[in-house]
C-alpha positions as CSV (number, residue, x, y, z in Angstrom):
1,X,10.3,27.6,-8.1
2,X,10.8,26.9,-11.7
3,X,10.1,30.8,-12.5
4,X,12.7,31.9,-9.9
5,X,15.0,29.2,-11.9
6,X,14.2,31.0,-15.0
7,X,14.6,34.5,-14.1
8,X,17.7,33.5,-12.1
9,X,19.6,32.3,-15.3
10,X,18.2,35.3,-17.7
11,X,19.5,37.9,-14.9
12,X,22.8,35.3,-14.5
13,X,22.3,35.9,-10.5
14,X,24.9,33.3,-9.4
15,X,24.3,34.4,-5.9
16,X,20.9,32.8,-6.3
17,X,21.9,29.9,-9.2
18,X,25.2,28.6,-7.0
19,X,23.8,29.2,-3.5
20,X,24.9,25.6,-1.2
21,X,26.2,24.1,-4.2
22,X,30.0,22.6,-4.9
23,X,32.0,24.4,-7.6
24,X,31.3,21.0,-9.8
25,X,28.0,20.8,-9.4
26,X,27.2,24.3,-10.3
27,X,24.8,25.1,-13.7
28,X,26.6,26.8,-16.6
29,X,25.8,30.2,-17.5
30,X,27.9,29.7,-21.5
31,X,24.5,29.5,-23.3
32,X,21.7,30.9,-21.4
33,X,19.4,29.9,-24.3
34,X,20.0,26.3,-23.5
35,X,19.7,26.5,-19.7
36,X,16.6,28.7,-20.4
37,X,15.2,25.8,-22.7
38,X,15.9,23.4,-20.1
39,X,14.3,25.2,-17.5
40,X,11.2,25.4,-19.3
41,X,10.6,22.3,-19.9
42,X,11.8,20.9,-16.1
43,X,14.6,22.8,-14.1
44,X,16.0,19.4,-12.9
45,X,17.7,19.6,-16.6
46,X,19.7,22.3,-15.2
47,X,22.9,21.5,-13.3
48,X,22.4,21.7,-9.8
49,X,19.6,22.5,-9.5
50,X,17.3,18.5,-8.3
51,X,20.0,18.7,-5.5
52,X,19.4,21.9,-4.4
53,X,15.8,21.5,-3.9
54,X,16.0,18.2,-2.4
55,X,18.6,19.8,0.0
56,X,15.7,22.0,1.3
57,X,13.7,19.1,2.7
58,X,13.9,17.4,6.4
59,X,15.9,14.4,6.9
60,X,12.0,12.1,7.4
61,X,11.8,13.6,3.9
62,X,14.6,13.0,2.2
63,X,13.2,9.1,2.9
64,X,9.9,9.9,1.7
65,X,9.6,8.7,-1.8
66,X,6.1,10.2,-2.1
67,X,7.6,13.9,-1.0
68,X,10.3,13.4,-3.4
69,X,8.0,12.9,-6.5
70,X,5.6,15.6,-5.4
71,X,9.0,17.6,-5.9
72,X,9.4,16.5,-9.3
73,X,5.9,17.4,-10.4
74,X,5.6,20.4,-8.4
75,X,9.1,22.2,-9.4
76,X,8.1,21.9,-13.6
77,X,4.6,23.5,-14.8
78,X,4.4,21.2,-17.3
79,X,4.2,17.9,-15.3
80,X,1.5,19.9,-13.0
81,X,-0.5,19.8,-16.1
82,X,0.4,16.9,-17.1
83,X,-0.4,15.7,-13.7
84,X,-4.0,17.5,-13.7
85,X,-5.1,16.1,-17.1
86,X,-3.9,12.2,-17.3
87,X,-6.2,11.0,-14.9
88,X,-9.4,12.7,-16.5
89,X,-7.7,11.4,-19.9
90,X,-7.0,8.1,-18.7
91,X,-10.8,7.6,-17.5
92,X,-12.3,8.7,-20.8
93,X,-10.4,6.2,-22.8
94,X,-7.7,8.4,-24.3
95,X,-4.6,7.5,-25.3
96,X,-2.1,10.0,-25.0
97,X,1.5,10.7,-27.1
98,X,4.2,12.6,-24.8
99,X,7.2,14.1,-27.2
100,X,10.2,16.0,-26.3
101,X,13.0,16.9,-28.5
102,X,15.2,16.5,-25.1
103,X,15.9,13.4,-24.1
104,X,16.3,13.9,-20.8
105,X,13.0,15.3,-20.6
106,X,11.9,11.8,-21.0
107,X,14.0,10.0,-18.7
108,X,12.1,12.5,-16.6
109,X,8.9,11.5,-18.0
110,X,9.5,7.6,-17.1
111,X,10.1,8.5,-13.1
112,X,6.5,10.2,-12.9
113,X,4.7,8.0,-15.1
114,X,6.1,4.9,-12.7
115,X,5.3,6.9,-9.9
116,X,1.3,7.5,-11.2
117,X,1.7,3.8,-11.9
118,X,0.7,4.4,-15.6
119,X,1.7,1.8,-18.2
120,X,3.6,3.4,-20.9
121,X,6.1,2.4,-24.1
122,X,9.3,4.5,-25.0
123,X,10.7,5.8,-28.4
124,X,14.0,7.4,-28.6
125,X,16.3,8.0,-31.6
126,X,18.3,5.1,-29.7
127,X,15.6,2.3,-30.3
128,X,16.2,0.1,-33.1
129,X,13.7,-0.6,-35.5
130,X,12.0,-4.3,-34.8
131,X,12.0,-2.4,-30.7
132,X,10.3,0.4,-32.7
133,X,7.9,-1.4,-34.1
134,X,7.0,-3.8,-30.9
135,X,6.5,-0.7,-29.4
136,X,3.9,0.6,-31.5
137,X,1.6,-2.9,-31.8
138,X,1.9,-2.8,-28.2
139,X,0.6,1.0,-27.3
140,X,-1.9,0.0,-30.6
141,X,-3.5,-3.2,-28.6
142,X,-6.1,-2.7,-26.9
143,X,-5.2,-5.5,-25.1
144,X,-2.0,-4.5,-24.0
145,X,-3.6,-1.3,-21.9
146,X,-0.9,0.9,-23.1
147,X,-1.7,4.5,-21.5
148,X,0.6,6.4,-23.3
149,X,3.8,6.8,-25.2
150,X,6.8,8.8,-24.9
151,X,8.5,10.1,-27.8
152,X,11.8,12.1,-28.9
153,X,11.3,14.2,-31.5
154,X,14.0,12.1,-33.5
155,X,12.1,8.9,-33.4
156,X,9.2,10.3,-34.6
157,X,11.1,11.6,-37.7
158,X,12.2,8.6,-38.2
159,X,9.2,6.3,-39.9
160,X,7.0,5.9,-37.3
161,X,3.5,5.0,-38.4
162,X,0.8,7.2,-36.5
163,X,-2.3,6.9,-38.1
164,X,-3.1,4.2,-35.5
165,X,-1.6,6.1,-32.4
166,X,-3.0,8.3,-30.0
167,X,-6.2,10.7,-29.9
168,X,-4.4,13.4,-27.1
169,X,-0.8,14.9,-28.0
170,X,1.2,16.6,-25.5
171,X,3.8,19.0,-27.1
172,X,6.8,20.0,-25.2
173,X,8.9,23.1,-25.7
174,X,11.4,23.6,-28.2
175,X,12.9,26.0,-30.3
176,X,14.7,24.1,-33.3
177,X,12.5,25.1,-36.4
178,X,13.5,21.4,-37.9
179,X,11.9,19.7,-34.9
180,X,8.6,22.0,-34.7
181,X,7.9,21.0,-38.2
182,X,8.0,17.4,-37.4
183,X,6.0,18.2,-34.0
184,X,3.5,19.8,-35.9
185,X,3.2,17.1,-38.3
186,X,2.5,14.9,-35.4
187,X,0.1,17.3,-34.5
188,X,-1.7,17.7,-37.1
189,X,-2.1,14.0,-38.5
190,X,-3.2,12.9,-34.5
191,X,-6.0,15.5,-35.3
192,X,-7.2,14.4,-38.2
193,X,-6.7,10.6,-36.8
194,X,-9.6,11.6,-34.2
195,X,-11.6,13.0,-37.1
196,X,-11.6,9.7,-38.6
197,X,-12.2,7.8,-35.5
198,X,-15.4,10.0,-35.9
199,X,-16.3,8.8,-39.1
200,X,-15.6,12.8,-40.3
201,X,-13.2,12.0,-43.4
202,X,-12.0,8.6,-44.6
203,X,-9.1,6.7,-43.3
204,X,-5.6,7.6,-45.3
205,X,-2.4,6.7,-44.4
206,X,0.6,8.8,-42.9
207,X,4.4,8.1,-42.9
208,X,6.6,10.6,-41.2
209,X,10.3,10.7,-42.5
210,X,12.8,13.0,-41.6
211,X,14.3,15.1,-43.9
């Protein structure tokens, strides 16, 4: 499904794109970077497009919250994979950091990680800073069995200690060189975090700070 999406909006084949769908609810073909972006991280991003494919199920469906969530994982590859490795992560201890420059990628995020039933915190450039930080003692507790936590890129430019978050990164697609660098910065220090979880090189501490 999300490949047909994809090749649908390169090849601008409104045939296939606007097919059962009102004039107003119809995806924009102005920048086909950004719809192609959207698409690859989860064509419900795309306008239109959640209502067309829950349009193609029965009415018992339609009622089926189960059915409708498969839907969500099943129409995005990336929450198929992400859907494949959480459980395996989740019974070896890990915990895991989710982070999307798109925000809407998270709101996303939230409806599948309720429907797993995984206990999860939330960073967004729109949380202020005591939240921020409540947050990350919370996901850092043991106590508080904090699976994972979902992050925009913005709010992790934007002085978030990580030395003390999670062994297992999960890096969603994006283009924007700025937000890549701070990705990879992530990255990066989450991998040298589990070195030193394995006594490999000595504890040092990271700030990250958007330039």
């Amino acid at each position: 499904m999300q490949k047909r999406f994809y090749r649908a909006i390169y090849e601008k084949n409104t045939e296939f794109l606007f097919k059962g769908l009102k004039a107003s609810n119809q995806p924009s073909l102005m920048n086909i970077m950004m719809e192609l972006r959207k698409c690859c991280n989860h064509p419900y991003l795309v306008k239109g497009v959640e209502d067309r494919v829950l349009s193609e199920l029965s009415d018992e469906e339609k009622l089926d919250d189960n059915v409708i969530f498969r839907k969500l994982i099943e129409t995005s590859g990336k929450f198929v994979l992400l859907d494949k490795l959480l459980p395996r992560l989740y019974s070896q201890g890990h915990k895991v950091l989710v982070f999307s420059q798109m925000v809407r990628v998270l709101n996303l995020l939230e409806d599948f990680m309720r429907f797993k039933g995984y206990i999860y915190e939330r960073l967004d450039g729109s949380t202020k800073s005591t939240d921020r930080k409540e947050a990350v003692d919370r996901f850092c507790k043991p106590s508080m069995d904090r699976f994972i936590m979902l992050m925009s890129t913005k709010a992790g430019g934007l002085g978030t200690y990580v030395t003390t978050l999670p062994l297992i990164t999960s890096h969603i697609y994006t283009t924007n060189r700025d937000n890549y660098l701070i990705s990879s910065y992530i990255a990066s220090t989450f991998h040298e975090f589990t070195l030193r979880s394995h006594h490999i090189i000595p504890h040092t501490s990271h700030h990250i700070t958007q330039a």
